[in-house]
N, C-alpha and C positions, 0 to 999 in steps of 0.2 A: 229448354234443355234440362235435361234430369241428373244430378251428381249423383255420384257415387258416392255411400255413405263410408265413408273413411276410420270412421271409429272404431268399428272391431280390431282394425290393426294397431293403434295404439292404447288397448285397455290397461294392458301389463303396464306400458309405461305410464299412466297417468295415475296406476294403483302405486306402483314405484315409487313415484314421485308426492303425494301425498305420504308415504308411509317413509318419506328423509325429512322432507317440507314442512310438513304437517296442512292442514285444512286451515281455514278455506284456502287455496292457492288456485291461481291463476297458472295454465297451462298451457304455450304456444307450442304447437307442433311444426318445430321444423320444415321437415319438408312439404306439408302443406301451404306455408308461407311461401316459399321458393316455388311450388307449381303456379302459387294466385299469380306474383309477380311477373312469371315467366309470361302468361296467359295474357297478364293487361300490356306484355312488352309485344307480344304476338299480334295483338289487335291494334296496338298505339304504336309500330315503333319506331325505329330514331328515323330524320330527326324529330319527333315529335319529343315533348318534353314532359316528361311522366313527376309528379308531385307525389308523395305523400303526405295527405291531410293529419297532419300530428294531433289536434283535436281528437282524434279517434282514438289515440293511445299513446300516451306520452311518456309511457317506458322507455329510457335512452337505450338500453338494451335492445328491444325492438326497433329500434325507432334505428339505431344504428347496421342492424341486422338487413333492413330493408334497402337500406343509402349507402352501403359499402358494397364491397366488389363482388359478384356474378350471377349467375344467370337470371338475365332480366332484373335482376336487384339495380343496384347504381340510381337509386331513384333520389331527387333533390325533394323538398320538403315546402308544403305549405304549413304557417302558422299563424297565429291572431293574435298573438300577444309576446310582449317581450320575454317571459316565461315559456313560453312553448320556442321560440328563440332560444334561446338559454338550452334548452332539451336538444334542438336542432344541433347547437355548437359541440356540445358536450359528446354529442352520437360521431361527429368529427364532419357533419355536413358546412364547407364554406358559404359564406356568403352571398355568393354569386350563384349558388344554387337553391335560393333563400328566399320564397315571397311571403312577405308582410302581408297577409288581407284581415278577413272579419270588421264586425259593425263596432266594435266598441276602442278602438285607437285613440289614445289621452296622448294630450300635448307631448307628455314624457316618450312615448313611444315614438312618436313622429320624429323628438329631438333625436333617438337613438338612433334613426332611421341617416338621419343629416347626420350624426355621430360619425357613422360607418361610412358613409362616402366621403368625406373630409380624412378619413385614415387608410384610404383607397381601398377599402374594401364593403364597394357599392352591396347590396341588395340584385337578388335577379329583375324583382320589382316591387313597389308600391300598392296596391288594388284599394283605389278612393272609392269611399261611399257618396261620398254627399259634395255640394260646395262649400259648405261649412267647413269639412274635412280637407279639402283642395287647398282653400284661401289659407289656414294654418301652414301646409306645407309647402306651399310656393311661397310664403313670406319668411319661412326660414330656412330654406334653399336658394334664396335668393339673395339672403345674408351670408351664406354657407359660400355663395357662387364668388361673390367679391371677395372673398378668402383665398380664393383657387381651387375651389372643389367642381368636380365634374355636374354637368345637370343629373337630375334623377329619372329615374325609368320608373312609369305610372302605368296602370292600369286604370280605367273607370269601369264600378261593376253597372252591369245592366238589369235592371229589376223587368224581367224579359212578358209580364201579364199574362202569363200560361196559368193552364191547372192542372200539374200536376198528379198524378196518378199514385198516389200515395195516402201515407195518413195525414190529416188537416196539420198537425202539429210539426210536419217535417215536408210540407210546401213550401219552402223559401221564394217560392218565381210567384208567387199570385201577386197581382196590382197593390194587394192593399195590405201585405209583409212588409216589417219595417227594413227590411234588406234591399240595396242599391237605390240609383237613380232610373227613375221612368226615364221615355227616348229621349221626350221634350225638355229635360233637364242634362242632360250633358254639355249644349254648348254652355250654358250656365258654369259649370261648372270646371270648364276649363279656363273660361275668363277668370273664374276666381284666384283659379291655380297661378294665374300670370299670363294666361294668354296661348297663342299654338307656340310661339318663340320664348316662351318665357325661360326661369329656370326650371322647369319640370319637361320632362320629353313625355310626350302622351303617346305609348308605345300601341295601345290598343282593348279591349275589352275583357273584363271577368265576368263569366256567366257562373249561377246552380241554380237547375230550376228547381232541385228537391230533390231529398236522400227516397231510398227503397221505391224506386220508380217501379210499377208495377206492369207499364207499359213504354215503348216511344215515343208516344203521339206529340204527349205536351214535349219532352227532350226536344225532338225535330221543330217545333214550333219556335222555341225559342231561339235554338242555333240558327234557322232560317232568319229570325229577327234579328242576332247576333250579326250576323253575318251581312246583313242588306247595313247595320250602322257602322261596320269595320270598312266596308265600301264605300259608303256616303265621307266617312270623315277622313278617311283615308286618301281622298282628292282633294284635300284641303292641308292636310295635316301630315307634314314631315315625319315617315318614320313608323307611321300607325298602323303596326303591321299583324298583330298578335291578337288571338283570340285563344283563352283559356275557358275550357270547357265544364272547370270543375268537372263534381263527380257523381252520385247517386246511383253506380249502380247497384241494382238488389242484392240480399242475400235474404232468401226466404228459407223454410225449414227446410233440411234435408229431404229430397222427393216430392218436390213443387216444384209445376217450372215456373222458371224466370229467365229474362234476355239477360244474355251473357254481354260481356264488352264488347266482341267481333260484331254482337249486333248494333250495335250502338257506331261502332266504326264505319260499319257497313252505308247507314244513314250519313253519317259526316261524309263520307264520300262522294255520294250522292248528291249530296246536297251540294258541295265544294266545288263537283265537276260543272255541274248545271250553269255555273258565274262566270262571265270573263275574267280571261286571265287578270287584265288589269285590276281586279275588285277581289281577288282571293287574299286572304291573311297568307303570309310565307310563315309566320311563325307559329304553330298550335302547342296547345297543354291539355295535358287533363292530370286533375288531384283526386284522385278517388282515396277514401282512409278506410271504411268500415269496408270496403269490399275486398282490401287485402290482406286485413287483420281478424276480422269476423269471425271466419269459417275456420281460421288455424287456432283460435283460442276456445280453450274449456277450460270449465270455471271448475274446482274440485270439492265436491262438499262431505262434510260426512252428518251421519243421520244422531238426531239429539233426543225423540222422540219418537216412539210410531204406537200410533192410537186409532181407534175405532170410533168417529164420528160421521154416523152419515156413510157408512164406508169407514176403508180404510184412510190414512194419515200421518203423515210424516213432516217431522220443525227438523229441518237444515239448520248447520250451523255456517249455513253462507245466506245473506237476504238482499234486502236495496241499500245496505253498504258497500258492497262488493258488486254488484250489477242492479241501477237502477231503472231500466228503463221498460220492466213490466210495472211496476209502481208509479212511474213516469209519464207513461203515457200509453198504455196497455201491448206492451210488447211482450210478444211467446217467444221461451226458449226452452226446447225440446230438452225433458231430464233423463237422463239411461240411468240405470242400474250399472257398477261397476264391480258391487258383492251383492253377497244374497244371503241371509243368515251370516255373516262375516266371511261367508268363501266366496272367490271370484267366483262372477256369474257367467254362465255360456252363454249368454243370447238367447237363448230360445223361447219361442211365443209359449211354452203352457203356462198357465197359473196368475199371466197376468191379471190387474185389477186396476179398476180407476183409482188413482192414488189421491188424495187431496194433500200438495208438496208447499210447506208454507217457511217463512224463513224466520230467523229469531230474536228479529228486532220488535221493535215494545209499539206497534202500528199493525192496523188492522190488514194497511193495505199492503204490506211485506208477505207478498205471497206470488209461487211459482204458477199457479191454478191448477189443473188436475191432467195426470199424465198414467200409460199404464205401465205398470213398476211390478215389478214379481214381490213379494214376501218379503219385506225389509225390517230389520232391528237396532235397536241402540248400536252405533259403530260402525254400521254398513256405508261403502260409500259408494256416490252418484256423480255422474258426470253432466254436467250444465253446460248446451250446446251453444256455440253461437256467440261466445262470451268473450273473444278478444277486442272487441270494440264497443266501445262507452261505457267498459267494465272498470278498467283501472283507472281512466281520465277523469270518471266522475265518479270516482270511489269519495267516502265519507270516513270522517270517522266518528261519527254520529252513536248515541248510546256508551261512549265512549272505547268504540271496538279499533283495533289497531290496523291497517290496511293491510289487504290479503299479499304474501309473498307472491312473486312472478319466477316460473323456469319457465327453460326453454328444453324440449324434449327434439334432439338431434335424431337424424333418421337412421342412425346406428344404434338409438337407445340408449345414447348419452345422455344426463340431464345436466345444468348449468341453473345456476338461480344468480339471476340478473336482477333483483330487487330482492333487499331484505323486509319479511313482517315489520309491520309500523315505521318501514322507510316513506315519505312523501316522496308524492310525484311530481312535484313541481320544484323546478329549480330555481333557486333563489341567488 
């Protein structure tokens, strides 16, 4: 399926908003946000249990915007760490709508985990990587338990041996990513945990096979695999009833196709009906983060230089402090024109030129790569597609640059700035 490219309609407002803001800023558009949501509630919804992956942007503003009240919004939050935690509570999402996952979980985190259910306010759940990671938290849940705290509700993630249809650095499902346990490792590692009766309730499976899935094939592969271990342990195992889907789906440039969510549902269906009743999860999830914040966020730059190398050229005063992940790991995001000579630009195709768009940090590789851009000068400013996710969560402040402000551009043309310049993202 082919989007509709949306940007003409909000150009005034993102010139607006730079010209109160200032540059570089960070731009979510309203109601774009609120279509994604609606869309992944259309394809997923109740009860199925919709996450947002905070990882992807951990603006409370945002983050709050998505997890409060309407349409398709109301979504609970996945997070990896007690700081993205921290962001979750702050946005006003309880607990109970609240999963703990990611590979890097220290002692301290696991304690916060037994913290919270000891003050009755459990976690939706746990997502174990390893036995290592089990045996920790069954021995202080089990200390927690003789206290009078409730058992814990666990996930085990399943490292599902697909490939993927992606780029190599955002395959998390292949065999040999240091993400989850192989099949052959689970019962392992519910004995660690204390056993199927222990203190831990082993509620059922977290899958991702990889972000910007390019296809279904590996997705289906794994769910299929997902799905045969939800049924295998689930005749054994009180209670094992949940299969979380994670997320990965695409967001490619504007006017590429790519499978939408419905398609992706479409296969889970598929696949779900094919099982005896008795061997189906009753409980589903899916965490998707870059795919509902992506498309609604533009990154706001204004022009520092424009020079004649090779062509034309132009140094942004936004680069891989503010969006790193063409530096990262060679990701495109499409740059518009939003003036031209210093006047808004109409759109229109004459006069463009390959631009060579590079950013203005002190590294070779702080560069947009080359886009076609009409006639740009000192001051003019550009719009950087694609930029609400991995843009403010892995912002720097590298070179010593202060982190880009974030508004929210409401679909009346209101603007809101929900983060201040050189406020951090992470809450402490």
């Amino acid at each position: 399926m082919i989007e509709t490219d949306r940007l003409p309609e909000i150009a005034g407002g993102l010139r607006r908003a730079a010209q109160r803001f200032g540059t570089p800023l960070n731009v979510t558009a309203a109601a774009e946000l609120d279509r994604l949501a609606g869309e992944l509630a259309e394809a997923f919804p109740d009860p199925i249990l919709r996450l947002f992956s905070i990882k992807a942007n951990d603006v409370p503003g945002i983050v709050g915007r998505l997890t409060g009240p309407g349409p398709g919004l109301g979504l609970g939050a996945s997070v990896v760490s007690r700081g993205e935690w921290a962001v979750a509570r702050l946005a006003g999402v309880p607990n109970r709508r609240i999963a703990l996952e990611g590979i890097g979980k220290t002692d301290a985190d696991l304690r916060a985990v037994v913290r919270a259910a000891e003050r009755g306010e459990p976690l939706l759940w746990t997502a174990l990587e390893s036995a290592d990671e089990a045996a920790v938290l069954g021995r202080l849940a089990a200390r927690a338990l003789g206290r009078g705290a409730p058992r814990l509700d666990v996930l085990l993630r399943l490292n599902p041996a697909v490939d993927p249809e992606t780029l190599p650095g955002l395959a998390v499902g292949v065999a040999t990513s240091k993400f989850g346990l192989a099949s052959d490792e689970l019962a392992a590692a519910i004995e660690a945990g204390g056993g199927p009766s222990g203190p831990l309730r082993w509620r059922g499976i977290h899958l991702h096979v990889g972000s910007q899935l390019g296809a279904i094939d590996a997705w289906r592969d794994g769910v299929r695999r997902a799905l045969a271990v939800v049924g295998l342990l689930g005749g054994s195992t009180t209670g094992f009833d949940t299969l979380d889907l994670g997320g990965g789906f695409p967001v490619f440039e504007v006017g590429t196709p790519a499978p939408r969510p419905a398609r992706f549902a479409q296969e889970l269906a598929e696949l779900i009906g094919a099982l005896p009743a008795d061997r189906r999860p009753t409980r589903l999830a899916v965490e998707p983060g870059r795919w509902l914040v992506a498309r609604a966020g533009y990154l706001v730059a204004r022009v520092l230089h424009a020079r004649h190398r090779n062509g034309p050229m132009v140094v942004l005063d936004a680069g891989m402090t503010e969006l790193i992940r063409p530096a990262l790991y060679g990701a495109r995001h499409g740059v518009v024109a939003l003036t031209s000579g210093l006047r808004p630009w109409a759109g229109t195709s004459s006069g463009l030129e390959s631009t060579a768009v590079e950013g203005p940090i002190c590294e070779a590789t702080d560069s947009w790569g080359r886009h076609l851009l009409p006639p740009l000068v000192r001051g003019d400013l550009v719009a950087i597609r694609d930029a609400g996710a991995y843009g403010a969560s892995l912002s720097s402040t590298y070179n010593g640059r202060p982190r880009a402000a974030q508004a929210i551009l409401e679909a009346d043309g209101g603007l809101a700035l929900v983060r201040r310049r050189g406020a951090g993202a992470t809450i402490r």
